[in-house]
C-alpha positions as CSV (number, residue, x, y, z in Angstrom):
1,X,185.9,-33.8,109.6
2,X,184.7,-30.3,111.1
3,X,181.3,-29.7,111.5
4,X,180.5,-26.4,110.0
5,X,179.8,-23.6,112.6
6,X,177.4,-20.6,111.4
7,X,179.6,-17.3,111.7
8,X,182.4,-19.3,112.8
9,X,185.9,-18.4,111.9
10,X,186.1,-20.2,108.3
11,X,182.6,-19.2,107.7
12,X,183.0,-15.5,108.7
13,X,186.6,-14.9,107.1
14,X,185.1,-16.5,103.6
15,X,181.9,-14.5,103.7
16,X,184.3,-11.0,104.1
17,X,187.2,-12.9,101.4
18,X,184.0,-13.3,98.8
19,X,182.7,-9.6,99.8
20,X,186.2,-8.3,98.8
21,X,186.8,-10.1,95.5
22,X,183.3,-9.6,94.0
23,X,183.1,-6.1,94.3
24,X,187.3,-4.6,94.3
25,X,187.4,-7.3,91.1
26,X,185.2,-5.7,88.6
27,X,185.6,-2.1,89.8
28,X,189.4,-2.7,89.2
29,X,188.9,-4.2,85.7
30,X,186.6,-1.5,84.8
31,X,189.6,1.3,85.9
32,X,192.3,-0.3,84.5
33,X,191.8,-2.6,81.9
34,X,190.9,-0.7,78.8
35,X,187.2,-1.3,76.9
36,X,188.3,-3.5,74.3
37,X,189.2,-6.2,76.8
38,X,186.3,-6.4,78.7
39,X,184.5,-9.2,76.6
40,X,186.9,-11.1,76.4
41,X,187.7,-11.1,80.6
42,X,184.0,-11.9,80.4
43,X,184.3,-14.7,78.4
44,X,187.4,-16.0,80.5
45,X,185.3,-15.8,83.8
46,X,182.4,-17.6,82.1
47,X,184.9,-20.4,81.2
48,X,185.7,-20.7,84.7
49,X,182.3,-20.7,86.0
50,X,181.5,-23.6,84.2
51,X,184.7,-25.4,85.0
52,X,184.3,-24.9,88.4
53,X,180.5,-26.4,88.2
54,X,181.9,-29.2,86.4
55,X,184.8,-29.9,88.5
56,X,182.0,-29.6,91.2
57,X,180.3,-32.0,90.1
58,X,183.0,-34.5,89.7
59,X,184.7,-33.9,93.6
60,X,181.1,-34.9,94.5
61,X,180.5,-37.8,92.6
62,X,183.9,-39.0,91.6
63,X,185.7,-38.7,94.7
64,X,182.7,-37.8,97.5
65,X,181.1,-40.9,96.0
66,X,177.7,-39.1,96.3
67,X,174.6,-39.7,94.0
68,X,174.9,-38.0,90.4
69,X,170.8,-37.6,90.2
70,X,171.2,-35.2,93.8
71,X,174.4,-32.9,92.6
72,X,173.6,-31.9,89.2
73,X,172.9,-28.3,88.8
74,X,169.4,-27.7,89.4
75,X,169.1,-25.5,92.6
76,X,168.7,-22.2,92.1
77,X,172.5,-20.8,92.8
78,X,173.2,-23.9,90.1
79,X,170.8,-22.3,87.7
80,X,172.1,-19.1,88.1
81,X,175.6,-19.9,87.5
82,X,174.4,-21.5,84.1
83,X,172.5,-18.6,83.5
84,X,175.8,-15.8,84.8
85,X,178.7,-18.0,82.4
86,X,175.6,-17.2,79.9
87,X,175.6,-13.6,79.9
88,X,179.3,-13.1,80.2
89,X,179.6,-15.1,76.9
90,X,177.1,-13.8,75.1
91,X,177.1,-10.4,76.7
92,X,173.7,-10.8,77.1
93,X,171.4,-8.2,79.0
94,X,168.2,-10.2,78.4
95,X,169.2,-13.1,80.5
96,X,171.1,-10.6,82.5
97,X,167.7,-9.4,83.8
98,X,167.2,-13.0,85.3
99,X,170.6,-13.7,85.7
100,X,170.9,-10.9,88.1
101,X,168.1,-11.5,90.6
102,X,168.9,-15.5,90.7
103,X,172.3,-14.7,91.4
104,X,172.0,-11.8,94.2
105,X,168.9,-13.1,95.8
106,X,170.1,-17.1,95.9
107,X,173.4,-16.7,96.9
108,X,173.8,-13.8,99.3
109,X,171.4,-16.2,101.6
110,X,173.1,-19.0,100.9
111,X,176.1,-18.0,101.7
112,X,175.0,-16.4,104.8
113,X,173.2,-19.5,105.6
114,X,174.8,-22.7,104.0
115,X,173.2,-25.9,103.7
116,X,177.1,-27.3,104.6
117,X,177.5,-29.9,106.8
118,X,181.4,-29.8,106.9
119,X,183.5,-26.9,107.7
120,X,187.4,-26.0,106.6
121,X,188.9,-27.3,105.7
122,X,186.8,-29.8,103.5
123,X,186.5,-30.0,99.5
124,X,182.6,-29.7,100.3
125,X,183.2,-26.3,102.2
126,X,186.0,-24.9,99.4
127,X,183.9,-25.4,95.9
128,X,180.9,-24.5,98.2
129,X,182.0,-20.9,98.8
130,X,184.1,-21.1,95.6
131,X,181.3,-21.2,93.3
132,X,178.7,-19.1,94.9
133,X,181.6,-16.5,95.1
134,X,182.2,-16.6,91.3
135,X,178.0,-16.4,90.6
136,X,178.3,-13.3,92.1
137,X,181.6,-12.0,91.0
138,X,180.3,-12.6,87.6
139,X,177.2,-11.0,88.2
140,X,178.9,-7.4,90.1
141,X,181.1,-8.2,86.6
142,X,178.0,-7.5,84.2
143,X,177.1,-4.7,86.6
144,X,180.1,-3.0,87.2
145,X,182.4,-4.1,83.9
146,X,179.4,-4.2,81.4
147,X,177.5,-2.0,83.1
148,X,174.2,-3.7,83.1
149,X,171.2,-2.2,85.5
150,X,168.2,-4.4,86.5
151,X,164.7,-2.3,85.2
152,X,162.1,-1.9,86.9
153,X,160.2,-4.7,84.0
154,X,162.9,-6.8,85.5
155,X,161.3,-7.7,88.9
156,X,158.4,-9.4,87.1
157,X,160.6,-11.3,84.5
158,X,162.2,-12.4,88.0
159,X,159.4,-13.3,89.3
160,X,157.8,-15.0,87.0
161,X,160.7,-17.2,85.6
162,X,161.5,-18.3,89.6
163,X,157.8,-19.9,89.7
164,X,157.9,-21.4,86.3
165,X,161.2,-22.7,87.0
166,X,159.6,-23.9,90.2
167,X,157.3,-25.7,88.6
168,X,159.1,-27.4,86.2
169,X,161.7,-28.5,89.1
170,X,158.3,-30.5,90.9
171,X,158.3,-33.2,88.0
172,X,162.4,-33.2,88.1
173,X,162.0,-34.1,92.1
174,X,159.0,-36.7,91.9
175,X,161.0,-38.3,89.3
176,X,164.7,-38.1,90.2
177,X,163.7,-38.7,94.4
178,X,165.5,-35.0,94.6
179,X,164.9,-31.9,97.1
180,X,165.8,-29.6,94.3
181,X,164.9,-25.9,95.5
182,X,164.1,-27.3,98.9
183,X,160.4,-28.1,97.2
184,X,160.2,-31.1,99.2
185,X,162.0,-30.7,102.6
186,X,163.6,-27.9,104.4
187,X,167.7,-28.0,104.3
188,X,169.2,-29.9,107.1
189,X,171.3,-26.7,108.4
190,X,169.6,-23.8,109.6
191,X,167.9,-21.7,107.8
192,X,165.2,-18.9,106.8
193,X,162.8,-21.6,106.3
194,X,163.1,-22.6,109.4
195,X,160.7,-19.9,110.5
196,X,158.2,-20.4,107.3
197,X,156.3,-23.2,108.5
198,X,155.9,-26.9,108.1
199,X,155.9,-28.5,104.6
200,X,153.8,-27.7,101.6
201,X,153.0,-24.0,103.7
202,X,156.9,-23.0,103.5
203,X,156.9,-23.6,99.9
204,X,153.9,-20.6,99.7
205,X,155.7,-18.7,101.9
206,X,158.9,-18.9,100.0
207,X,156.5,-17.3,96.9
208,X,156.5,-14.2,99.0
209,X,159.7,-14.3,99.9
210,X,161.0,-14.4,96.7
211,X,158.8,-11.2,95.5
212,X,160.4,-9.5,98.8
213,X,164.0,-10.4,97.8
214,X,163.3,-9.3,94.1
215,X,162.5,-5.9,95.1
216,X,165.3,-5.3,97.9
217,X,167.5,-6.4,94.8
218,X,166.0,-4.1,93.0
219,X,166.0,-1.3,95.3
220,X,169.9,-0.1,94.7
221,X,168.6,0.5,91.0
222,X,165.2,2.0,91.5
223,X,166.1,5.7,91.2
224,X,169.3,5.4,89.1
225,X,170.2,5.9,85.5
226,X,168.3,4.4,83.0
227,X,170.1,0.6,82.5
228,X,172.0,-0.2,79.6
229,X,170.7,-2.8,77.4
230,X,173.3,-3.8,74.9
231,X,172.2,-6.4,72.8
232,X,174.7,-9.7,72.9
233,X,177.2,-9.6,70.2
């Protein structure tokens, strides 16, 4: 088994492969596939979102023989994918407010910086990039496809639903013995928090990194168009 190397080959050819598909994806489907279809692609990719989180789940636990209680869903890019298969369903731009923000501001980092402790060609490494991939093609999907736009209202419903789901993940960890949202320990790999501080002060300073990331994700949008908010069907 390869120990994974930060910017090595595997992790720098993935990182441009995932930068490809999530953006030529949608801006193909939103040139050539006619209107009426769009849903219904939505729907599809939603399906396979939460296949792909399933299957997950089971390479992990079935075959990795790791813990169930440490692999379910709960970190943020987890969340967010829950939260992306449920705008595509639903076609949804209230949760794509959140959806959006969890999505671009958990997995662009996390994918620049992964918590990965093997490299290619390992399961671990393959539904690692795999899923974090399809959070954000499904996200660019809603953006570019449905044409969704964050608001400027947005940010704070951000914000505000990342410390509230913050605080309900402090329970889940006491309870479970978990390290959900890296509350309790910095990841083992390298990382931003690295350069927070030692535990609880990383935590606070996570608070304000959060805000910061909200608002560079919110940047691209700030002078545009006024968003569409369709209302699901």
């Amino acid at each position: 088994m390869n120990t994974f190397a930060l910017f090595g080959p595997a992790h720098s050819l993935s990182l441009l492969l995932t930068l490809a598909i999530v953006v030529l994806v949608p801006v193909s489907i939103s040139r050539v596939v006619p209107a009426s279809r769009h849903r219904l692609l939505g729907r599809i990719l939603a399906a396979v979102l939460l296949l792909h989180e399933l299957g997950r789940i089971l390479l992990r636990v079935v075959v990795l023989d790791l813990p169930l209680h440490e692999n379910l869903p709960l970190h943020l890019c987890g969340a967010a994918l829950i939260l992306t298969a449920l705008l595509l369903w639903r076609h949804s731009y209230r949760i794509y407010e959140v959806a959006y923000f969890w999505a671009m501001g958990g997995s662009i980092p996390a994918l620049l910086t992964p918590d990965l402790p093997v490299d290619f060609p390992h399961p671990g490494f393959i539904t690692f990039f795999t899923g974090h991939g399809l959070v954000l093609l499904g996200i660019m999907y809603a953006t570019i496809v449905y044409q969704f736009r964050p608001q400027l209202r947005s940010v704070g419903l951000a914000i505000g639903a990342t410390v509230g789901y913050a605080l309900i993940m402090i329970p889940v960890n006491l309870t479970l013995d978990t390290n959900y949202l890296y509350l309790c320990r910095k990841p083992a790999q390298a990382s931003l928090m690295d350069y927070l501080g030692p535990w609880p002060w990383y935590v606070l300073a996570l608070f304000l990194v959060t805000v910061v990331i909200c608002w560079l994700c919110y940047l691209p949008f700030a002078f545009g168009a006024r968003p569409r908010a369709r209302r699901s069907g």
